[in-house]
N, C-alpha and C positions, 0 to 999 in steps of 0.2 A: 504494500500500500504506500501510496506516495504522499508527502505534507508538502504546501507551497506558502510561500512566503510573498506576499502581494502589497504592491505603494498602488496607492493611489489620490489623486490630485480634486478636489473641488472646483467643477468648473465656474462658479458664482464667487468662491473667496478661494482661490488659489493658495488653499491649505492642504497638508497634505496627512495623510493616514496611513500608517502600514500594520499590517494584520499578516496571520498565519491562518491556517485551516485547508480542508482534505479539496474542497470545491470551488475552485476561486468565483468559478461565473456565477453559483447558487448564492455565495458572500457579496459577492459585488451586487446582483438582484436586492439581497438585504439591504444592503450601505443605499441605495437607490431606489428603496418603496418605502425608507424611514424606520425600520424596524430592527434599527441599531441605536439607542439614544442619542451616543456621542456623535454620530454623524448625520442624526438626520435633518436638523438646523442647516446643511451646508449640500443639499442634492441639486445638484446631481454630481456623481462623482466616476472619475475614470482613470483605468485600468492604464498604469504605466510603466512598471515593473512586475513581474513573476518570475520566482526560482525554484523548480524545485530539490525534494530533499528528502532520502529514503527513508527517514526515521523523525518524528517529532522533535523530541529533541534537538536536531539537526536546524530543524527549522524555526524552533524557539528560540535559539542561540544566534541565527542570525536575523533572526526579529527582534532581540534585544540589543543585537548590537548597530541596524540602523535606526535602529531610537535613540542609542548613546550619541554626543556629540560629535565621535570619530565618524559615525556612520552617516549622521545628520550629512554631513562635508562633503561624504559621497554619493547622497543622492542628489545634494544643490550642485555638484558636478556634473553629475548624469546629465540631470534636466539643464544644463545649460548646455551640454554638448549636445542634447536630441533635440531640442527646440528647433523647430522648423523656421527658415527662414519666411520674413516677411513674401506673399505673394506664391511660396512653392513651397509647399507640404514635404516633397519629394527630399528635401537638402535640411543640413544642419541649419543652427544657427551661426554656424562659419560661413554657409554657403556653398560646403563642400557636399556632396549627394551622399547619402545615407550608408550607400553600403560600400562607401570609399574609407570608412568611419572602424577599423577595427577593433575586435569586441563587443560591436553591438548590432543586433538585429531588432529592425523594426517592423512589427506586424499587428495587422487590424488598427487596435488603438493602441499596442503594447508595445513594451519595448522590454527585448529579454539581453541580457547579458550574459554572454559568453565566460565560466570563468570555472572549467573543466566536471563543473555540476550537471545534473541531466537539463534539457529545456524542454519547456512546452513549445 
């Protein structure tokens, strides 16, 4: 059984949230019909990172650790390296096209990073 460890960004106050659990789309449906307290003040909210992770634990540990400050650092990296440029979806926020970008794959709404862990 697989545990995934999921960011996701508030598209209304460009806050962010990250969570663990077995189903991310079943979670994100929660976080997004209000049936989560802490997020439901800020819906709709979208799916930016998933990792997953063979064992809970696995995925606890690095759910607590992008909530620590270190981690906090590198998701405001992420997001500012996958930001789409103004005008084309398709390109970073450098301008340079996405999959020029190593270590990251961008798909649907997500964006999964490469970092010898399984991916969705």
């Amino acid at each position: 059984m697989s545990y995934f460890v999921y960011v996701l960004i508030s598209e209304t106050h460009n806050t962010r949230y990250v969570g663990s659990c077995k189903d991310v789309q079943k979670r994100l449906d929660e976080h997004n019909t209000g049936r989560c307290r802490y997020t439901s003040g800020r819906i709709p909210w979208r799916l930016i990172l998933q990792e997953e992770f063979p064992t809970l634990s696995e995925a606890r540990n690095r759910e607590f650790f992008l909530k620590s400050g270190q981690g906090r650092k590198e998701l405001d990296l992420l997001r500012r390296r996958t930001r789409p440029s103004a005008g084309n979806p398709d390109t970073l926020g450098d301008g340079a096209p996405a999959a020029d970008q190593p270590g990251l794959r961008m798909t649907d709404s997500s964006i999964a990073r490469s970092s010898g862990r399984k991916q969705v």
